[in-house]
N, C-alpha and C positions, 0 to 999 in steps of 0.2 A: 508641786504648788500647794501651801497650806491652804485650806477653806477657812472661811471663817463659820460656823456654825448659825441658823437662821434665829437658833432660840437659845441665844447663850442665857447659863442660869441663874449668872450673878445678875445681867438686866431683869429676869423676871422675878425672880423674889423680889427687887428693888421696887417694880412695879404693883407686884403685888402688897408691897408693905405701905404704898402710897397709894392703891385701891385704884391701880388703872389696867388698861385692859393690855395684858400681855398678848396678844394678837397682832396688835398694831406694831412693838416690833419686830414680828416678824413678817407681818410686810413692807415695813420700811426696809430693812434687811434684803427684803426680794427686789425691791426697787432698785437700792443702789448696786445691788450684783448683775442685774439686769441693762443698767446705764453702762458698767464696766465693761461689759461683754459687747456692748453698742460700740463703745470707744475702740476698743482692741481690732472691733473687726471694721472700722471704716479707715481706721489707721495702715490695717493691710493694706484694703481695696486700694487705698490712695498710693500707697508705696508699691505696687505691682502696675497700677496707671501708668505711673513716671516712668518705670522701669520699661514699659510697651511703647509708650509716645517717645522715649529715649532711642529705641530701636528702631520703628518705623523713621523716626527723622535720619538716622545713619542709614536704613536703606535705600530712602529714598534721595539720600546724597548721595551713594553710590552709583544707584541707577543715571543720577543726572551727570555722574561724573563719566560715565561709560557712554551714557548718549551721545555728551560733548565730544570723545574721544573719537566714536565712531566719526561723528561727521567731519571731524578733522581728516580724516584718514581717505586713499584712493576708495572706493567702493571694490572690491571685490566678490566673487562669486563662490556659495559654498563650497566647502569640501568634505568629500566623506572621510572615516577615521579610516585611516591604514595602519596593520598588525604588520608586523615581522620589519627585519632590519633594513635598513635605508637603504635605497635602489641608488646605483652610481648610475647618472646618465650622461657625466663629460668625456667626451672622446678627440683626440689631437685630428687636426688637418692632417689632409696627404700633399704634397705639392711637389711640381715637376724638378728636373734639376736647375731651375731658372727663380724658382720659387713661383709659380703660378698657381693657382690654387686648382688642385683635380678633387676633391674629398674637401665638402666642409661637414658645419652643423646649423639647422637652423632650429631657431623657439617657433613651434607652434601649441596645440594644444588636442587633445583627444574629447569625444562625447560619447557621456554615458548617462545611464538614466538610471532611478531608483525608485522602480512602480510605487513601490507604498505611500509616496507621498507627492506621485504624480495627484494633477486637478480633473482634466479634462484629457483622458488616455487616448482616446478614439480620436479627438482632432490634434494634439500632439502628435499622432502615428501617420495624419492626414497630411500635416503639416512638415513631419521631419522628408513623407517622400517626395514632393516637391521639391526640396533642395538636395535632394540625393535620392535622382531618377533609379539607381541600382536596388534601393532599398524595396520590401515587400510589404505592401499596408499591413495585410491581413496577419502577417507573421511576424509585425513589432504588434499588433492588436492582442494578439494569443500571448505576445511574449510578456506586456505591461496588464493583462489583465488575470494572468496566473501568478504563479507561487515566487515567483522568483523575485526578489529586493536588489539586485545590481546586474546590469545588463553592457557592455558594450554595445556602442551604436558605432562609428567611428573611430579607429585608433588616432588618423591624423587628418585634421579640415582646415583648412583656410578661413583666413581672417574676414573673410565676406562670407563665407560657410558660419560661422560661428555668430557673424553678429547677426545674417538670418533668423538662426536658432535661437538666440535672445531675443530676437525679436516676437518669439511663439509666444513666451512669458507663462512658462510653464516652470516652479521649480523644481520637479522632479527631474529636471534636463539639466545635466552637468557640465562643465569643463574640468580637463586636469593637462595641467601642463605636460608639455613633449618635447623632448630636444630629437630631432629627427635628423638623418644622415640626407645632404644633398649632395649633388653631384651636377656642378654648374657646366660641366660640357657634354653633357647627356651621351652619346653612344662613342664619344671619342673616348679612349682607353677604357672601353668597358669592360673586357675579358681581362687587363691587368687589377681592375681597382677588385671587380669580383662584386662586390653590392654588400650591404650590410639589411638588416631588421633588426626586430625585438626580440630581447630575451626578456627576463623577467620583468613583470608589469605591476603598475599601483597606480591608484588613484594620483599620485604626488609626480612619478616621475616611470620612465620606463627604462630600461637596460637596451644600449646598442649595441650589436653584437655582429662579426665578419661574418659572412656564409660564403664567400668566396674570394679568390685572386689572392692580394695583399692584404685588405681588409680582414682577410679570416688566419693568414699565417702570421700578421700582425698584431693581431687584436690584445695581444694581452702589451703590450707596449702603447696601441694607440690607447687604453683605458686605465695606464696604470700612473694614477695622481704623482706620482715622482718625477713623473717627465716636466712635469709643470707647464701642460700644454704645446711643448715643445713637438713641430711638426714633423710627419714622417718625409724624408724627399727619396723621390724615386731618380732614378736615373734618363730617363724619358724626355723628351723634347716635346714640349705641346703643341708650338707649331711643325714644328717635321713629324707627328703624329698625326695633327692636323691634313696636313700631305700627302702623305703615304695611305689615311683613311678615303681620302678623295682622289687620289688614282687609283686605287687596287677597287673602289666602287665601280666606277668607271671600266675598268680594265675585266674586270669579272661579268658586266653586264656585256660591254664590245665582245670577247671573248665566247660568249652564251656559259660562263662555267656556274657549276651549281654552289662552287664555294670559292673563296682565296686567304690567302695568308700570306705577310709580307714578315721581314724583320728587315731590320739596320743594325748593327753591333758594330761597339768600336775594336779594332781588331788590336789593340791591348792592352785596353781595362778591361773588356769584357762585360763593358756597360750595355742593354739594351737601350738605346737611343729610340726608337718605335718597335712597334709590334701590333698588327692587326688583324683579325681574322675575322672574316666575313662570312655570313652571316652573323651579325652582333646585336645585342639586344639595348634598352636603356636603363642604366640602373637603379634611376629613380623610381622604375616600376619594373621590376627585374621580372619575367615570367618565369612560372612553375616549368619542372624539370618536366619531359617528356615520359610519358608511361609506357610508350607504343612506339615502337620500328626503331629504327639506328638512332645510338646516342649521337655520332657526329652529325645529323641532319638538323640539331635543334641547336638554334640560336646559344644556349651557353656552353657550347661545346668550343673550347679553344684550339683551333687547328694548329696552331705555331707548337705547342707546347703538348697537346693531347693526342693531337693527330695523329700516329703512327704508322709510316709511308714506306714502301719500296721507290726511294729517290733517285733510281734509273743511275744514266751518266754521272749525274755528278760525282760519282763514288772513283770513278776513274781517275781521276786525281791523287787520290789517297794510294791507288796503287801504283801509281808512277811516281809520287815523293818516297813511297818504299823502296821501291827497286832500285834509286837514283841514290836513294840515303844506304842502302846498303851494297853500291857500286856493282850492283847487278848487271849496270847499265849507266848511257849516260844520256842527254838529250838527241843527239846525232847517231843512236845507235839503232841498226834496220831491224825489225822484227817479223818475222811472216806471218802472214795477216791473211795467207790460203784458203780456202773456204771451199765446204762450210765447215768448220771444224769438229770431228768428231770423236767425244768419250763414251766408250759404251755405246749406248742406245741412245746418248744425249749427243745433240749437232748444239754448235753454234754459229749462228749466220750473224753476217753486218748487214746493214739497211743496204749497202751498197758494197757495188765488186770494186777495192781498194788495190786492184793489183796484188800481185806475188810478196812483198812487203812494203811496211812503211816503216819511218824511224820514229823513236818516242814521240818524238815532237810532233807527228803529223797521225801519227792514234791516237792521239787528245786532240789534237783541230780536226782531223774528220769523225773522231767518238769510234773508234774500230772495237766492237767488241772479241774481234777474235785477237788481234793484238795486245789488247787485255789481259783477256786470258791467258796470251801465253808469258806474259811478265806473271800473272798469278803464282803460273805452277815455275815458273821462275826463286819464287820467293818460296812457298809452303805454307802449308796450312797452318802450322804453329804459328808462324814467325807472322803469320798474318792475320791468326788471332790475336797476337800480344800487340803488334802495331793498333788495330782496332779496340781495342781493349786502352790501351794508352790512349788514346784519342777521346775517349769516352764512351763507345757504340757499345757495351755491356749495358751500364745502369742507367736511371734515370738522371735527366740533369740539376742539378745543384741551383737550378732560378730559385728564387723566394715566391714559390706561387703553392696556391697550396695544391693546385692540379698536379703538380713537377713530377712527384712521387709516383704517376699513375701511370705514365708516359715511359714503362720499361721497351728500349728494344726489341723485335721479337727477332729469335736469334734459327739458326736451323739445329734442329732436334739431332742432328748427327752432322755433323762437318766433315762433311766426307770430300774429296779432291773437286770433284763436279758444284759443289758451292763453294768451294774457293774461288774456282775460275767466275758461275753466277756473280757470287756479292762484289766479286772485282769492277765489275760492271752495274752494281746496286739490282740485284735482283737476288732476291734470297734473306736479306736482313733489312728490317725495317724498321724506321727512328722515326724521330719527329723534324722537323723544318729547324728545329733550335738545336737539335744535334748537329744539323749540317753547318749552321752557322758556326757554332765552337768548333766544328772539326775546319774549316776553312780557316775564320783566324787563327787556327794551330799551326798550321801549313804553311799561313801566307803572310805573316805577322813579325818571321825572322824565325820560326820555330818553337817558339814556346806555348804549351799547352793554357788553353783560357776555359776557364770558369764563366759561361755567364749570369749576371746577375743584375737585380732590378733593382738597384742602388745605386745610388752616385758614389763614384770611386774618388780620391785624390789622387792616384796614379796608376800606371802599367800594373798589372800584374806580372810576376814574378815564380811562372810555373814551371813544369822540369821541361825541360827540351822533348820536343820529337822530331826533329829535322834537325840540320844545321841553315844555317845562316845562308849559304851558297847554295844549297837544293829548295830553301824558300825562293830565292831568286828567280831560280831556271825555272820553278813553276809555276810564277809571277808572270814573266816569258811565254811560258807556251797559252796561257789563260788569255794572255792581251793577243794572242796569236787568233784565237779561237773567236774572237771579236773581231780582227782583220780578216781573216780571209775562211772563217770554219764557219762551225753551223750555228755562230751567235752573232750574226755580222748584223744583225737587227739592233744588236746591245751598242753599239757605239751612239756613243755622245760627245756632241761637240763642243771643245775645249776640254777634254775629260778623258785621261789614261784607261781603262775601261778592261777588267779584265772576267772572265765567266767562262763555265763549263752549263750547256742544258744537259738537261734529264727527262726523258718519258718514259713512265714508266707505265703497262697494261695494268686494269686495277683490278685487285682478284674480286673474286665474288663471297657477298658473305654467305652464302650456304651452298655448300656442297662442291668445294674446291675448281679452283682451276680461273680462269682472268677473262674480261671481258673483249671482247674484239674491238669495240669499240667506242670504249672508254678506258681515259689513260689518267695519271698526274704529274703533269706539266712543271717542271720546276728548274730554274734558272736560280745557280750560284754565283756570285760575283764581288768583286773585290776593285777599290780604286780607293785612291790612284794606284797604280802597279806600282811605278816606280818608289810610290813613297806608299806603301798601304796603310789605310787610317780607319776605313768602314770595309764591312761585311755584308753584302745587300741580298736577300733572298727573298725569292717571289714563289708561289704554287700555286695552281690554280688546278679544281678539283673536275673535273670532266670539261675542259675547255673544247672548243671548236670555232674554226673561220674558215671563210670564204676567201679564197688565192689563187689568182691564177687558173679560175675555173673549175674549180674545186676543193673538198672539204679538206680543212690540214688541224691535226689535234697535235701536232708535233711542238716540244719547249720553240723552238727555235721560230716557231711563225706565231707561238700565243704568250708565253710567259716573257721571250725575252723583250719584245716591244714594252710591254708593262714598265719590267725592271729598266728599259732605258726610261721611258719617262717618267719613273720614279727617283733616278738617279739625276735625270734634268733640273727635276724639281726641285730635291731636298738638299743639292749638294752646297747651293749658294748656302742656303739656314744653316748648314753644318759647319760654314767658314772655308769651306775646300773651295779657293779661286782658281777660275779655266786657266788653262796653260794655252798660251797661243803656239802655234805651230812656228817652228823658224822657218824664215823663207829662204829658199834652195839658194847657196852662192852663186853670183854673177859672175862670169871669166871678162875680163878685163883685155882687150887689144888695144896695144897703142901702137900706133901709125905715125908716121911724117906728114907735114905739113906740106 
């Protein structure tokens, strides 16, 4: 910027040649330099004004535009900031084969608190345990009035739980929404759904995730967005679940036993239709696993499938479809049945003296285990692993649970001649109640080997044979025999083909070998109609006992088979199976003269 100089010299020689005082201009000089720098600088101030009052008017448009917005808008409730990638919380229904709904989801919401900008900590902490008697004053006091900035209070509360706690009007107290797993028929099919909780959690939403049953061998299907919410269906009947949960209750308390377990299986899809095991929990509030004493004493312990039994008689069947499949023998064929029978150091006795012998058919309707036995050593120890082994009584079964896998067999450490003859008679190898089921419809089905599973099927399965067609029959036959006049004559039902083998088997002891005198597990196999078989019915009941005839009876035949008859009463109408009326005896006809 040029200056102009205060005492230019042409003005003052000029000045001075006209005899005036060069002084005065250079205070005019200072004056007008003076005015300029006035002007310059009010010209700023004014254009940095405009430039502030131009801003203030835009913010305070914005503010009024965001006020307007809000009040337009639902009111909702803070949210804290959540890091890390976004929690998936959709998960599909489970629903029965009918499409009932066993497994949903519901919106609720979770509470949590964020001390640093709680108001009044002490009566917030007064106030939250009041509406949640479990809570601890002194320990939400310690926990809002130390170091810590985010707190769960509640993972999931109710919508009158929640407006409570709005009602404290504290906002250090949060909500964050929760899609939470419900289970609208509470302790019905509780051991199949298995129960779900939280996995990964955020303020915005939480992860639902299987911990057990179907829910846990499922889970990556029920949570995987491709399904497009599309539901899981079980194979399961709710109301013949429904059924079957309310007699085997009933039937286990009449009984005195400490546990029961039922199934139904169709005996050729190898769909499980029910399945219940009692003691059962609820899985909307599933309890912690046991730390102390037997796993099968606690409630999530699934006895159908986890259980692992010496199932007595009922195995006797399995060795008479061998013998008969590999014309050992046939149903009219005598066996000596002498007693007591002995190998080695080992006897084997019957409950009862059965005579010099009986023919197959009448050592499965009186359960002879010496007769048995000698169809066993009849067949051999190979040929009677591999029948066994064909049947399934190696591995665990193939159900979609995620217990299935844990439920190995236990088999005898040396298969020596004296456990051939044992396991002919279910003593020696031990399964679960769902192995007896698949081994029955294997047998009884027309022969063909069944997988079961907790899926709805579209048809038969299609496994390799282990019978034929004609030795399914015959032991269709001696089974409906064993309900007429054998040790299951409890098991008939009226209008209903009705066919079974019981089982009592002594229960060994968990520590330091050898079987209790006087505790057994009771367990009735069964199959109807005969003539046409369609269901697979199995009952156990875990230390049963009644009162008969004057005294105590723990035997299948006086505890588990009453059960499975009015199990079968029950469920058969649900299942579509119509009574068959008996035909009435032919009249002889005399005609006479008039």
């Amino acid at each position: 910027m040029t200056r102009i100089p205060l005492r230019p010299l042409a003005r003052i020689l000029e000045a001075r040649a006209k005899g005036e005082n060069p002084d005065a201009i250079e205070k005019e000089n200072i004056r007008q330099r003076h005015e300029e720098m006035r002007d310059k600088a009010r010209n700023r101030a004014e254009g940095r004004l405009l430039v502030l009052g131009a801003a203030f008017v835009c913010a305070f448009a914005l503010v009024g535009v965001r006020m307007a917005h809000i009040a337009s808008i639902e009111p909702r409730e803070p949210r804290a900031a959540a890091s890390g990638s976004e929690i998936l919380a959709q998960r599909s229904d489970i629903v029965d084969r009918n499409g009932n709904v066993l497994a949903t989801n519901l919106f609720t919401h979770s509470l949590y608190a964020q001390p640093p900008i709680m108001i009044d900590k002490e009566r917030a902490a007064r106030e939250l345990v009041k509406i949640f008697p479990d809570l601890k004053e002194e320990r939400l006091v310690k926990d809002f009035t130390g170091k810590r900035k985010f707190l769960w209070i509640k993972k999931k509360i109710s919508p009158e739980q929640m407006q409570a706690v709005h009602d404290i009007g504290d906002p250090g107290l949060m909500f964050g929404p929760r899609e939470m797993r419900l289970y609208p028929n509470g302790k019905l099919a509780a051991h199949i759904l298995g129960g779900a909780s939280f996995g990964r959690e955020g303020v915005h939403s939480a992860e639902v995730v299987g911990v057990a049953g179907v829910e846990k061998i499922f889970d990556d299907y029920l949570r995987d967005p491709a399904n497009q919410g599309a539901p899981l269906q079980l194979s399961i009947d709710l109301t013949v679940q429904a059924a079957m949960r309310h007699v085997l209750n009933g039937g286990m308390q009449l009984m005195q036993a400490k546990g029961a377990t039922g199934i139904i299986l169709d005996a050729h899809t190898g769909e499980i239709i029910a399945m219940t095991s009692l003691p059962d929990f609820d899985p909307n509030n599933r309890p912690r696993p046991a730390v102390e004493g037997s796993p099968s004493d606690s409630p999530l312990f699934n006895r159908a499938v986890q259980g692992v039994y010496e199932l007595g008689s009922t195995f006797k069947i399995f060795t008479a479809a061998q013998a008969i499949e590999e014309r050992l023998v046939n149903a009219s064929t005598m066996v000596d049945t002498t007693g007591p029978m002995t190998w080695g150091r080992h006897r084997i006795r019957d409950f009862k003296n059965y005579g010099p012998q009986l023919s197959v058919t009448d050592v499965i309707v009186k359960s002879s285990n010496i007769g048995t036995a000698r169809m066993a050593m009849m067949i051999g120890t190979p040929r009677q692993q591999e029948f066994m082994k064909k049947l399934g009584f190696f591995e665990p079964t193939e159900v979609e649970l995620v217990e299935g896998p844990s439920a190995k067999p236990l088999l005898p450490k040396n298969w020596s001649d004296i456990s051939t003859m044992t396991i002919s008679y279910g003593h020696g190898l031990s399964a679960s109640p769902l192995h007896l089921a698949a081994g029955y419809a294997s047998v009884l089905n027309g022969g063909t080997r069944i997988t079961p599973t907790i899926l709805r099927q579209e048809g038969p399965q299609r496994g390799e044979r282990v019978v034929s067609a004609q030795t399914s029959a015959i032991l269709r036959d001696m089974l409906r025999q064993v309900v007429d006049r054998g040790t299951a004559s409890f098991g008939k039902v009226e209008g209903y083909s009705v066919g079974g083998k019981t089982g009592t088997a002594d229960k060994p002891k968990e520590t330091g070998g050898g079987y209790y005198k006087d505790r057994v597990i009771a367990t009735f196999a069964s199959v109807f109609p005969t003539d046409d078989p369609k269901y697979v019915v199995i009952v156990t009941l875990d230390e049963p006992k009644t009162f008969a005839l004057g005294e105590e009876r723990r035997t299948a035949g006086w505890t588990a088979v009453p059960v499975a008859a009015e199990l079968i009463e029950r469920t058969a109408p649900l299942l579509g199976v119509r009574p068959q009326i008996a035909p009435l005896p032919e009249v002889a006809i005399t005609l006479t003269s008039n």
